[in-house]
mmCIF file of the N, C-alpha and C atoms, coordinates in Angstrom:
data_MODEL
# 
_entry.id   MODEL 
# 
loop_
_atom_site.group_PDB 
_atom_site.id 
_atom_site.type_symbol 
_atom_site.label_atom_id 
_atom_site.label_alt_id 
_atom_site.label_comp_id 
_atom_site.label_asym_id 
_atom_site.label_entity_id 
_atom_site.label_seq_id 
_atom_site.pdbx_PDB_ins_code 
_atom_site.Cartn_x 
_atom_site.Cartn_y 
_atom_site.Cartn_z 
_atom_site.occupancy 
_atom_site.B_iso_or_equiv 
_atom_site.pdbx_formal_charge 
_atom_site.auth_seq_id 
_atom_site.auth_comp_id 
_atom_site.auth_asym_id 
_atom_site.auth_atom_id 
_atom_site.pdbx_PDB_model_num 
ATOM 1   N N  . UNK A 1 1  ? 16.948 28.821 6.904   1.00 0.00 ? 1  UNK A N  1 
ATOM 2   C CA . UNK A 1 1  ? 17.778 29.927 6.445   1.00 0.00 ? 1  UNK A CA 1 
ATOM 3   C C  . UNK A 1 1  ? 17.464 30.216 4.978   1.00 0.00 ? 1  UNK A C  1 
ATOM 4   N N  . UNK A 1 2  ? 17.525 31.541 4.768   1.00 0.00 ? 2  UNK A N  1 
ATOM 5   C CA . UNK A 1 2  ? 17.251 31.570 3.089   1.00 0.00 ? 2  UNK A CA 1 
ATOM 6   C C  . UNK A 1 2  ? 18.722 33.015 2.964   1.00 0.00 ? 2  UNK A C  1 
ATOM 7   N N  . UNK A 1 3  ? 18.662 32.660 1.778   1.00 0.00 ? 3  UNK A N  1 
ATOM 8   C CA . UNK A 1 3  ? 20.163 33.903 0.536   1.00 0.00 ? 3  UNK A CA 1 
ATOM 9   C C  . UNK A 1 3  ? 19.445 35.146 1.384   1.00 0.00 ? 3  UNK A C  1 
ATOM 10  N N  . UNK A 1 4  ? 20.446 36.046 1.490   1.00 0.00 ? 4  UNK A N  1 
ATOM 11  C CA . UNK A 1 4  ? 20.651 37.455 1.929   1.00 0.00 ? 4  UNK A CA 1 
ATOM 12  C C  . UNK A 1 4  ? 19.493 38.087 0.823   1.00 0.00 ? 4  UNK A C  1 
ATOM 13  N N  . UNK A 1 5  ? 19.448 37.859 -0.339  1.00 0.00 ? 5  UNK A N  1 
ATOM 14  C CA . UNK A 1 5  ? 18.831 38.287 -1.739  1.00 0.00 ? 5  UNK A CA 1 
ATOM 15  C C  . UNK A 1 5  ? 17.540 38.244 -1.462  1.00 0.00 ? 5  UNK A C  1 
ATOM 16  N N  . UNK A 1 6  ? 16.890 37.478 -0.735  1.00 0.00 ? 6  UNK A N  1 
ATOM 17  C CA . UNK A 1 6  ? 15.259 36.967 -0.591  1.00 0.00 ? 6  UNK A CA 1 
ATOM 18  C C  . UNK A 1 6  ? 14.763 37.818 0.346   1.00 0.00 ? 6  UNK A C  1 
ATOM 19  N N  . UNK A 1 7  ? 15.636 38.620 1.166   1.00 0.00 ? 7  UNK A N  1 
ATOM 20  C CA . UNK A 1 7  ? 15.221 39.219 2.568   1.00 0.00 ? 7  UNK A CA 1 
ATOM 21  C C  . UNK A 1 7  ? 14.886 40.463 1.847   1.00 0.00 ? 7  UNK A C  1 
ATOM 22  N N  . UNK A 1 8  ? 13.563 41.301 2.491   1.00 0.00 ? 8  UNK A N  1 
ATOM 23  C CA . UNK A 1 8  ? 12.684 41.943 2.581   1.00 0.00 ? 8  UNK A CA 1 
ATOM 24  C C  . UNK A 1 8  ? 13.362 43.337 2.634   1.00 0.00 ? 8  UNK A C  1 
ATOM 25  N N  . UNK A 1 9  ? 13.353 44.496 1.925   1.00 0.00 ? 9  UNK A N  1 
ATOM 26  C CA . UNK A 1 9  ? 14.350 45.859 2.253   1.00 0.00 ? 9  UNK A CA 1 
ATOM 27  C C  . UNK A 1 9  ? 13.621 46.213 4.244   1.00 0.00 ? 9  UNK A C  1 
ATOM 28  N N  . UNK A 1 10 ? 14.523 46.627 4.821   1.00 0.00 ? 10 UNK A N  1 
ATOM 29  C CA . UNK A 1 10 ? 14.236 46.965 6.096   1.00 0.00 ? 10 UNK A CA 1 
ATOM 30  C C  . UNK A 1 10 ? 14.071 45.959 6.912   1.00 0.00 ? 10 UNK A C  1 
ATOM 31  N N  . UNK A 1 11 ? 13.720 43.993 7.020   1.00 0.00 ? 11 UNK A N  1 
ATOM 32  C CA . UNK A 1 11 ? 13.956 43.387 7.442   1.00 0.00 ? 11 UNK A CA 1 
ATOM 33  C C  . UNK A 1 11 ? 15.179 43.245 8.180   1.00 0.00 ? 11 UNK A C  1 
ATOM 34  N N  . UNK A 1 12 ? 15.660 42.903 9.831   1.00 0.00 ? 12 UNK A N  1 
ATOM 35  C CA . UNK A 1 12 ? 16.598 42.923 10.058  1.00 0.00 ? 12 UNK A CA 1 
ATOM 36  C C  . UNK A 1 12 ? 16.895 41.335 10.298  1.00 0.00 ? 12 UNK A C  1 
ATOM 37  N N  . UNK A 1 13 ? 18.077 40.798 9.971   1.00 0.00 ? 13 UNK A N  1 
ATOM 38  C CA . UNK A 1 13 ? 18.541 39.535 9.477   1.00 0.00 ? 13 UNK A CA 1 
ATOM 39  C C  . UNK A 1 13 ? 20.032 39.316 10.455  1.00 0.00 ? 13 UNK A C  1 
ATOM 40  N N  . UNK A 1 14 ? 20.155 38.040 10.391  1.00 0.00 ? 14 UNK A N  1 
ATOM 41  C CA . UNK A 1 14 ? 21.248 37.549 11.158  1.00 0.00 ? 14 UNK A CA 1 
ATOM 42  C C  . UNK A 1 14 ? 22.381 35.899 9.950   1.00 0.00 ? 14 UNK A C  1 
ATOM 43  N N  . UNK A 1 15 ? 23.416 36.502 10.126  1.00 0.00 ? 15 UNK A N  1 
ATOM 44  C CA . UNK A 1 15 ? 24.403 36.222 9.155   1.00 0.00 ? 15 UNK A CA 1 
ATOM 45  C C  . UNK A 1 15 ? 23.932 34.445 9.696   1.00 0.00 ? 15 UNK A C  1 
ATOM 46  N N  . UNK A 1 16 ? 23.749 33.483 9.226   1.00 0.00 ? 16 UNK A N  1 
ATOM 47  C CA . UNK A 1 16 ? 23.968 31.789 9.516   1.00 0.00 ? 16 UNK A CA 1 
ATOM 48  C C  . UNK A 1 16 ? 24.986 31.209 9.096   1.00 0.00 ? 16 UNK A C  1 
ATOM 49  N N  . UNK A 1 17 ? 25.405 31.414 7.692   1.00 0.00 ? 17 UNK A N  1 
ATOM 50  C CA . UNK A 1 17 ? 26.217 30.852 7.471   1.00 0.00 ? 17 UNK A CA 1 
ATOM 51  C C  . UNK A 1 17 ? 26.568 31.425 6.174   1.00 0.00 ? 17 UNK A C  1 
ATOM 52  N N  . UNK A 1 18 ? 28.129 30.840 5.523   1.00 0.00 ? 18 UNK A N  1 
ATOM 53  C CA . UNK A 1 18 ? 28.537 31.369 3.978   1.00 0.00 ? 18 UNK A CA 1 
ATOM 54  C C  . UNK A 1 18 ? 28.891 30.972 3.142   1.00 0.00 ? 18 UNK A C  1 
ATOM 55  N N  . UNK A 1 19 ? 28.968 30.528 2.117   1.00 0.00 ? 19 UNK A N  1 
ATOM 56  C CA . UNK A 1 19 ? 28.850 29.425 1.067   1.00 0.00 ? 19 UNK A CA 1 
ATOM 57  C C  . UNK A 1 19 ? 29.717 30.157 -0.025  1.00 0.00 ? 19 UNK A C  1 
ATOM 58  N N  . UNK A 1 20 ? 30.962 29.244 -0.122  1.00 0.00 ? 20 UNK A N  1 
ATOM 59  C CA . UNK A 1 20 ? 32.254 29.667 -1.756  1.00 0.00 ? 20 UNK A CA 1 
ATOM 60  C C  . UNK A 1 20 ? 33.260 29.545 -1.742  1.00 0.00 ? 20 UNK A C  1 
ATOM 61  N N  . UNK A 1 21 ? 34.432 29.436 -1.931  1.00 0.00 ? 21 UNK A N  1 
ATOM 62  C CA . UNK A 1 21 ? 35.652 29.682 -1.734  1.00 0.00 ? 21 UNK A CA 1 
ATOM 63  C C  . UNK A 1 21 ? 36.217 30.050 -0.614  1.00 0.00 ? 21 UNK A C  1 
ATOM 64  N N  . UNK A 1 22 ? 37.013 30.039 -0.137  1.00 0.00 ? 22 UNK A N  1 
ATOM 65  C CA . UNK A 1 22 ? 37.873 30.532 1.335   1.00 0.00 ? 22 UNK A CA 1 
ATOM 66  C C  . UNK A 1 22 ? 38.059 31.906 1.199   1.00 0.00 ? 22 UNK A C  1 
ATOM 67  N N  . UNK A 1 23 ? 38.690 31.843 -0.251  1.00 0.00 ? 23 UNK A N  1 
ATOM 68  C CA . UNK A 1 23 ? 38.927 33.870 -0.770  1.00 0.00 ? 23 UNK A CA 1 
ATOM 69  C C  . UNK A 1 23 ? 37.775 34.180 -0.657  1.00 0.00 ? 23 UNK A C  1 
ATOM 70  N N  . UNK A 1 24 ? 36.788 33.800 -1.161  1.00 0.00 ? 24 UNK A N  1 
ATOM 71  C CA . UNK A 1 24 ? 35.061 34.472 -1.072  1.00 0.00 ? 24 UNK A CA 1 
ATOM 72  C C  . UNK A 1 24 ? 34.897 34.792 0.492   1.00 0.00 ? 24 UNK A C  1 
ATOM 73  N N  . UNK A 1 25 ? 34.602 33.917 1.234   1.00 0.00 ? 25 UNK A N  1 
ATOM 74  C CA . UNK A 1 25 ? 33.966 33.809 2.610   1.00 0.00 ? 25 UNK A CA 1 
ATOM 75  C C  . UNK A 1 25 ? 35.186 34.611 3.823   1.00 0.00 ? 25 UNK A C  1 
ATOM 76  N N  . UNK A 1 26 ? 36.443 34.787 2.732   1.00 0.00 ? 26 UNK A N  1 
ATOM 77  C CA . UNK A 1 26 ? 37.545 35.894 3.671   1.00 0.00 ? 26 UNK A CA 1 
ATOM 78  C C  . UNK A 1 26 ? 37.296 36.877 3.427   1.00 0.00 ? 26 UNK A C  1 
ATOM 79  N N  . UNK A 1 27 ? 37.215 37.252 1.912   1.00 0.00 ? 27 UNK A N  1 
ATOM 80  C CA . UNK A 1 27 ? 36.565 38.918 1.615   1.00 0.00 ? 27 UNK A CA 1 
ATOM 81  C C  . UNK A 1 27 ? 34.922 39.305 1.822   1.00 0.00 ? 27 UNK A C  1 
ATOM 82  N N  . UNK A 1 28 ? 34.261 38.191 2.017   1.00 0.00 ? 28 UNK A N  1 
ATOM 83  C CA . UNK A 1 28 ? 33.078 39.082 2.747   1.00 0.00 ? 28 UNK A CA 1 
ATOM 84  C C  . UNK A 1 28 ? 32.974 39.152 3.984   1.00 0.00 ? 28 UNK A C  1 
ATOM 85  N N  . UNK A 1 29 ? 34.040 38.436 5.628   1.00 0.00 ? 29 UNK A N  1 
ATOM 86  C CA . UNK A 1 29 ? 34.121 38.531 6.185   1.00 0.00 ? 29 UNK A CA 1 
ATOM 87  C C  . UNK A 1 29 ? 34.972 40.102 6.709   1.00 0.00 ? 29 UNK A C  1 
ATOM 88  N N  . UNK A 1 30 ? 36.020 40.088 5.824   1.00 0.00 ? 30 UNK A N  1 
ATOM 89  C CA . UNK A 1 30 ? 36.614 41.591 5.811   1.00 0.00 ? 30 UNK A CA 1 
ATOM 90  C C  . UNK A 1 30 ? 35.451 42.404 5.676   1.00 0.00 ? 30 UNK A C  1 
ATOM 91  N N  . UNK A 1 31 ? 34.473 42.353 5.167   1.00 0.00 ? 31 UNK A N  1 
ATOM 92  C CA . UNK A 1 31 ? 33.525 43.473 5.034   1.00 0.00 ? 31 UNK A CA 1 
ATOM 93  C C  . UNK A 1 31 ? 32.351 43.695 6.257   1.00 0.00 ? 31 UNK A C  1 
ATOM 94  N N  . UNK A 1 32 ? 32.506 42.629 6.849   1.00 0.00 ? 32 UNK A N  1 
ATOM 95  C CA . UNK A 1 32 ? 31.585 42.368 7.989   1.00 0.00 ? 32 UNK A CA 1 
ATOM 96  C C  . UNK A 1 32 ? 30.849 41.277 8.160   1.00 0.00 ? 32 UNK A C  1 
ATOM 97  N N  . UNK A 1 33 ? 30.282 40.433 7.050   1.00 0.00 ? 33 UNK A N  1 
ATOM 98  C CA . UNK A 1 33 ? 29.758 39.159 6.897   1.00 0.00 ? 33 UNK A CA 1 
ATOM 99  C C  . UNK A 1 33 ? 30.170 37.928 7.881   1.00 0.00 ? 33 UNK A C  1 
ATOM 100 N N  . UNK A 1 34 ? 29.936 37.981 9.185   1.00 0.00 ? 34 UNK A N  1 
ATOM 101 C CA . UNK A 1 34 ? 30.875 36.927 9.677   1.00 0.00 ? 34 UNK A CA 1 
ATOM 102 C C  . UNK A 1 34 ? 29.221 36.603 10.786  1.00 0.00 ? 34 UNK A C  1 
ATOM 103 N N  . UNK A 1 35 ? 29.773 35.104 11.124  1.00 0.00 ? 35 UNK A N  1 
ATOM 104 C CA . UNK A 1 35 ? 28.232 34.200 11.906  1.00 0.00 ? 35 UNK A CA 1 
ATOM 105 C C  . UNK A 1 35 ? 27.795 35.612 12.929  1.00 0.00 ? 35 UNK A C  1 
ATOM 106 N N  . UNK A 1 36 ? 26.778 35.179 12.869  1.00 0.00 ? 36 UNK A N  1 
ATOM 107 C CA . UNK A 1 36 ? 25.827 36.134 14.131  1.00 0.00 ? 36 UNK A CA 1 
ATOM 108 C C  . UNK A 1 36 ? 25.829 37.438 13.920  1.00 0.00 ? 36 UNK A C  1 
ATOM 109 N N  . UNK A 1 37 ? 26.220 38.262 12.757  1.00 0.00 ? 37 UNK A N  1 
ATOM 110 C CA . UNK A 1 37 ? 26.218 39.435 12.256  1.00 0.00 ? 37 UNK A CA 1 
ATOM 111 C C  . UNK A 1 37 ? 25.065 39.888 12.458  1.00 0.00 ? 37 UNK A C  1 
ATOM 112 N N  . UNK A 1 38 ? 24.341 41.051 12.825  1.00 0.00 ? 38 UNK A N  1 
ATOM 113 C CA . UNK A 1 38 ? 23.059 41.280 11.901  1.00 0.00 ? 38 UNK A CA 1 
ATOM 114 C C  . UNK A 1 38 ? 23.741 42.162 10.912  1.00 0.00 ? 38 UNK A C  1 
ATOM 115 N N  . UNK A 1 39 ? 22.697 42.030 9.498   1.00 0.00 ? 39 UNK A N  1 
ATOM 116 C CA . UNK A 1 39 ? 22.806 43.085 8.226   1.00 0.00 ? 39 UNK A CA 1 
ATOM 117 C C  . UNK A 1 39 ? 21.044 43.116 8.481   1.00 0.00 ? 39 UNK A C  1 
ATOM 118 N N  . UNK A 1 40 ? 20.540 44.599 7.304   1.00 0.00 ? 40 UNK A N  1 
ATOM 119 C CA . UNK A 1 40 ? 19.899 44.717 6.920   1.00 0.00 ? 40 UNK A CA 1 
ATOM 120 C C  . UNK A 1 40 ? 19.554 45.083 5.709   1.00 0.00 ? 40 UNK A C  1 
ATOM 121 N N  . UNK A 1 41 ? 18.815 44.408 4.687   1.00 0.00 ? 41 UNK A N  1 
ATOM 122 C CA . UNK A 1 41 ? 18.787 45.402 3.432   1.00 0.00 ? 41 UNK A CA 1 
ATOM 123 C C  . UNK A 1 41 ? 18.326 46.620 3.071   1.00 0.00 ? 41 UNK A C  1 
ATOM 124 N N  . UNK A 1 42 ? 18.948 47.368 2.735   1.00 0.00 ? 42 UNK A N  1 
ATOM 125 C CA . UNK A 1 42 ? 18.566 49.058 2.400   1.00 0.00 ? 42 UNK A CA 1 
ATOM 126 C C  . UNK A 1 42 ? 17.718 49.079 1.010   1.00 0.00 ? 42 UNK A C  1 
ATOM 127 N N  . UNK A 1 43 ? 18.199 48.446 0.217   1.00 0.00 ? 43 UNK A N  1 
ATOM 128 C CA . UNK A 1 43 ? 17.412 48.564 -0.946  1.00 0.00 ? 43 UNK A CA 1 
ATOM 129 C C  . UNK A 1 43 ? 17.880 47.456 -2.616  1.00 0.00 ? 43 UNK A C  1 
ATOM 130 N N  . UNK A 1 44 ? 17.072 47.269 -3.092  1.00 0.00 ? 44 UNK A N  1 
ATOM 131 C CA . UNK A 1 44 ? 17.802 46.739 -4.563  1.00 0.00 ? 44 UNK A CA 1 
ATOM 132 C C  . UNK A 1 44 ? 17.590 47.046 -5.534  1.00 0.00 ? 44 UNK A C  1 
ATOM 133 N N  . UNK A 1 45 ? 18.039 47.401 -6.544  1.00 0.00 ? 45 UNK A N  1 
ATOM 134 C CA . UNK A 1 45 ? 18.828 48.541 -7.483  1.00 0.00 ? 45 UNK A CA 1 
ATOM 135 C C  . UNK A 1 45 ? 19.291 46.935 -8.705  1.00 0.00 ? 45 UNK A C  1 
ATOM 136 N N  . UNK A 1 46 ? 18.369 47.399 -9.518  1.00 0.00 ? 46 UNK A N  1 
ATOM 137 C CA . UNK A 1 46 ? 18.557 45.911 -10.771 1.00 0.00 ? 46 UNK A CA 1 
ATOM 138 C C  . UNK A 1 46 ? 18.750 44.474 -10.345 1.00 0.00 ? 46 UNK A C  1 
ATOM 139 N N  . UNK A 1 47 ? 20.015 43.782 -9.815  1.00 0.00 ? 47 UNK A N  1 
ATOM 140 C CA . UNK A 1 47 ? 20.210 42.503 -9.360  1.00 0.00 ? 47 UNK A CA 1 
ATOM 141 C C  . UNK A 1 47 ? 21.033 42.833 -8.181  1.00 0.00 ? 47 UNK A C  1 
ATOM 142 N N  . UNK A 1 48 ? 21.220 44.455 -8.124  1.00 0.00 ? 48 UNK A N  1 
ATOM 143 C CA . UNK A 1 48 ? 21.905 44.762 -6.989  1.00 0.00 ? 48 UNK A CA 1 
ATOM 144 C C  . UNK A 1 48 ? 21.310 44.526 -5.440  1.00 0.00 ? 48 UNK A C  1 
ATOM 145 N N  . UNK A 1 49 ? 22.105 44.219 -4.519  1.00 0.00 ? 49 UNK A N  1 
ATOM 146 C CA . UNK A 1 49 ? 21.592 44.803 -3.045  1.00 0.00 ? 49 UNK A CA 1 
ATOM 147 C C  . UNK A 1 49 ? 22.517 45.391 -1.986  1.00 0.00 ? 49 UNK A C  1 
ATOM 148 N N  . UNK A 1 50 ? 22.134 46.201 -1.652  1.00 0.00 ? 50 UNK A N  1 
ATOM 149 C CA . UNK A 1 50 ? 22.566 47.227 -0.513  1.00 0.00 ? 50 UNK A CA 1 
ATOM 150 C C  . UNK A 1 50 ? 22.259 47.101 0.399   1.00 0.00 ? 50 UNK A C  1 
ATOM 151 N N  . UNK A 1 51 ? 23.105 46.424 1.246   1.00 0.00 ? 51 UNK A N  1 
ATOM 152 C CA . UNK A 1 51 ? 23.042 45.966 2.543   1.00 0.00 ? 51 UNK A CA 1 
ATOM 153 C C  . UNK A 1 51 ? 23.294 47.006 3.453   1.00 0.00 ? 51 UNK A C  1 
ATOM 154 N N  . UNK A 1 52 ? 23.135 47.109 4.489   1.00 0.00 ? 52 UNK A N  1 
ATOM 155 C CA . UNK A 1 52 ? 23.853 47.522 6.034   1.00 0.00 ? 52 UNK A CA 1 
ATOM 156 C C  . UNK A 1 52 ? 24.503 46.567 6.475   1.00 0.00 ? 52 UNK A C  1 
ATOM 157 N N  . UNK A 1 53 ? 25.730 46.733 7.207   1.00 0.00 ? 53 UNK A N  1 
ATOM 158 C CA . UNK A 1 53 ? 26.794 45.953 7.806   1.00 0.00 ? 53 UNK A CA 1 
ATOM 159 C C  . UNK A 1 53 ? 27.192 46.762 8.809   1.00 0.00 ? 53 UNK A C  1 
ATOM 160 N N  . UNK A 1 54 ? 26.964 46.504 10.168  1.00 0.00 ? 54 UNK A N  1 
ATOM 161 C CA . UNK A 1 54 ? 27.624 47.272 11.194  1.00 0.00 ? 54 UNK A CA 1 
ATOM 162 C C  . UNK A 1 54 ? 27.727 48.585 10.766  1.00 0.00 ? 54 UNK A C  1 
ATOM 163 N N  . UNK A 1 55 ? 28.923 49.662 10.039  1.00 0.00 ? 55 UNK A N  1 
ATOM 164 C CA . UNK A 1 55 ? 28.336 50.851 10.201  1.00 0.00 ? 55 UNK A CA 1 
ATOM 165 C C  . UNK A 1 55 ? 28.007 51.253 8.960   1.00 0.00 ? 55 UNK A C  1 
ATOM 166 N N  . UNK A 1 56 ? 28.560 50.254 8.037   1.00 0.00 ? 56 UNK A N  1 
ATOM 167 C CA . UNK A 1 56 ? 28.599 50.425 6.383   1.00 0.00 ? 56 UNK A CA 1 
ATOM 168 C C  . UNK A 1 56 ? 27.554 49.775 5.883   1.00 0.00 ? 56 UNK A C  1 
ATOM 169 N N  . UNK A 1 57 ? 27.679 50.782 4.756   1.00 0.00 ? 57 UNK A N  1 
ATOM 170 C CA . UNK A 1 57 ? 26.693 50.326 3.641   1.00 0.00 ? 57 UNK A CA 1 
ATOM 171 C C  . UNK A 1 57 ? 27.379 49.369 2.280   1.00 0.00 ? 57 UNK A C  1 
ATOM 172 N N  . UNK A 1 58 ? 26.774 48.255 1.921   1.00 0.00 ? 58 UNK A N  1 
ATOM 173 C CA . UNK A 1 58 ? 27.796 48.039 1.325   1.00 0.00 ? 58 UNK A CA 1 
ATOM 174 C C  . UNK A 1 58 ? 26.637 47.121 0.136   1.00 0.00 ? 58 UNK A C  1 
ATOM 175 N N  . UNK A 1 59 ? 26.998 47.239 -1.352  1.00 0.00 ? 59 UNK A N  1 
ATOM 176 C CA . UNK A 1 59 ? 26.852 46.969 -2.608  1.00 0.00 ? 59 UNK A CA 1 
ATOM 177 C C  . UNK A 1 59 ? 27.099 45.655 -3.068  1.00 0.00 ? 59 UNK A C  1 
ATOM 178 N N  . UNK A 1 60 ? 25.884 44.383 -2.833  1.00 0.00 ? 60 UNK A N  1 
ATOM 179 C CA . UNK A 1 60 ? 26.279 43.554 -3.092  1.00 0.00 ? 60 UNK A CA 1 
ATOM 180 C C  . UNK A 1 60 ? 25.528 42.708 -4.939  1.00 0.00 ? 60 UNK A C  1 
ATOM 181 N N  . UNK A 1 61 ? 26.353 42.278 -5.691  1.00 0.00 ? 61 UNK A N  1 
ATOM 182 C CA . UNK A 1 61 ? 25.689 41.546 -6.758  1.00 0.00 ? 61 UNK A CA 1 
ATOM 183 C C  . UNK A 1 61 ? 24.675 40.416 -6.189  1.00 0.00 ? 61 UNK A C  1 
ATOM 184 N N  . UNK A 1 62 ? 23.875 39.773 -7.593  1.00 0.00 ? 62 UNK A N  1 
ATOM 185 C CA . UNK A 1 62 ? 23.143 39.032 -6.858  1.00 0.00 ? 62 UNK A CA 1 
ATOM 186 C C  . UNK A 1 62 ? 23.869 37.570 -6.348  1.00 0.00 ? 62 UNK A C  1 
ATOM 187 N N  . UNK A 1 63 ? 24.855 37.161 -7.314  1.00 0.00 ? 63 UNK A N  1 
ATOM 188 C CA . UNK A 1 63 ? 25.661 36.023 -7.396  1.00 0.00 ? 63 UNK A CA 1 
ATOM 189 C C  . UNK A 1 63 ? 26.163 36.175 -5.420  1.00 0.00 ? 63 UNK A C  1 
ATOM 190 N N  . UNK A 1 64 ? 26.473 37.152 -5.165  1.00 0.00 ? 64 UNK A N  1 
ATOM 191 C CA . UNK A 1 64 ? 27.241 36.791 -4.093  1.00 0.00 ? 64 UNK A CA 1 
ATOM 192 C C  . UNK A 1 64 ? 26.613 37.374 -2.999  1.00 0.00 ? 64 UNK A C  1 
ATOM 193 N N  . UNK A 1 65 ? 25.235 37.910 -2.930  1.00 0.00 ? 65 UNK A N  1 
ATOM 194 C CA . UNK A 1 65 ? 24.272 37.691 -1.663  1.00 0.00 ? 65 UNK A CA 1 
ATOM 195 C C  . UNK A 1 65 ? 23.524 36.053 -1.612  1.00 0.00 ? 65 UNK A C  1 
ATOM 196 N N  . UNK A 1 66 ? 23.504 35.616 -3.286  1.00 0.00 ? 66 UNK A N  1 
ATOM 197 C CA . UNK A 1 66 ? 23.261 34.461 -2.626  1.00 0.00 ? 66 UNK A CA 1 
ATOM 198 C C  . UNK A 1 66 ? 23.907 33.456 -2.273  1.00 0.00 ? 66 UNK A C  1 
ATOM 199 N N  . UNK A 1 67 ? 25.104 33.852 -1.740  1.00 0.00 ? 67 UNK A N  1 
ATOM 200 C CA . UNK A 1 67 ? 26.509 33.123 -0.601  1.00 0.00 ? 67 UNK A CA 1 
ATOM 201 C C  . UNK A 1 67 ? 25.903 32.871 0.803   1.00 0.00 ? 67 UNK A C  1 
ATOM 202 N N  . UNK A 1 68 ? 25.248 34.164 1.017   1.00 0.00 ? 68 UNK A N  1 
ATOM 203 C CA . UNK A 1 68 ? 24.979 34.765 2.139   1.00 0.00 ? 68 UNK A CA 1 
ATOM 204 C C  . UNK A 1 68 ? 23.999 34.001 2.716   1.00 0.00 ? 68 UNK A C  1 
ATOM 205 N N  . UNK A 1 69 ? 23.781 33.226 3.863   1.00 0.00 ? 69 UNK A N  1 
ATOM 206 C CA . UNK A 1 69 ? 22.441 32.558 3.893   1.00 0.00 ? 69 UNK A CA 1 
ATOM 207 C C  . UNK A 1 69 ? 22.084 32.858 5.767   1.00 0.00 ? 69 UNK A C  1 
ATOM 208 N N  . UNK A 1 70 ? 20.778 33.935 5.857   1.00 0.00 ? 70 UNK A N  1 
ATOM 209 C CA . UNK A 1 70 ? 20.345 34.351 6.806   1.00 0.00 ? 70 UNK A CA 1 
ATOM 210 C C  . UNK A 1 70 ? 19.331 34.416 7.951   1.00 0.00 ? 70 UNK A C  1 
ATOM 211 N N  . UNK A 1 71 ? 19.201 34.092 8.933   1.00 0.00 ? 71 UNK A N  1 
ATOM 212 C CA . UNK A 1 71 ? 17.939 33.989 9.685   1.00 0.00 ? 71 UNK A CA 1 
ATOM 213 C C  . UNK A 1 71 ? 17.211 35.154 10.004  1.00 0.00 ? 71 UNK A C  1 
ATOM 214 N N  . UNK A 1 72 ? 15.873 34.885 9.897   1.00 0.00 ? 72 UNK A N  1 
ATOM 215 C CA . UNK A 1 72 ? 15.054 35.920 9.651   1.00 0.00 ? 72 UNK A CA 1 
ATOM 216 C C  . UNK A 1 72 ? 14.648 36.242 11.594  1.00 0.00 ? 72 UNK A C  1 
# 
């Protein structure tokens, strides 16, 4: 598994697991982040990344894609 951050723009990826706090791993689950997800990255924008999540697009820092840890 490697950080959400390392994955390739347009690579499609599958959520493994989530790494932080309970509040962390509840509010990125509210957003869609939950096991067996797929996301994909749309693009990165400074330390930013822009994920896809089910139907959203969603703006992540780098600190907290690398929570995110995904199978390729």
């Amino acid at each position: 598994m490697v950080p959400l951050s390392m994955v390739a723009p347009g690579e499609p990826a599958v959520v493994g697991k989530i790494t932080g706090k309970d509040a962390v791993r509840q509010h990125l689950a509210e957003l869609g982040f939950v096991m067996d997800a797929t996301v994909s990255v749309v693009s990165r924008v400074g330390g930013s990344v822009i994920v896809q999540v089910q139907d959203s697009r969603i703006a992540l820092d780098a600190a907290m894609a690398n929570r995110i840890f995904v199978k390729s």
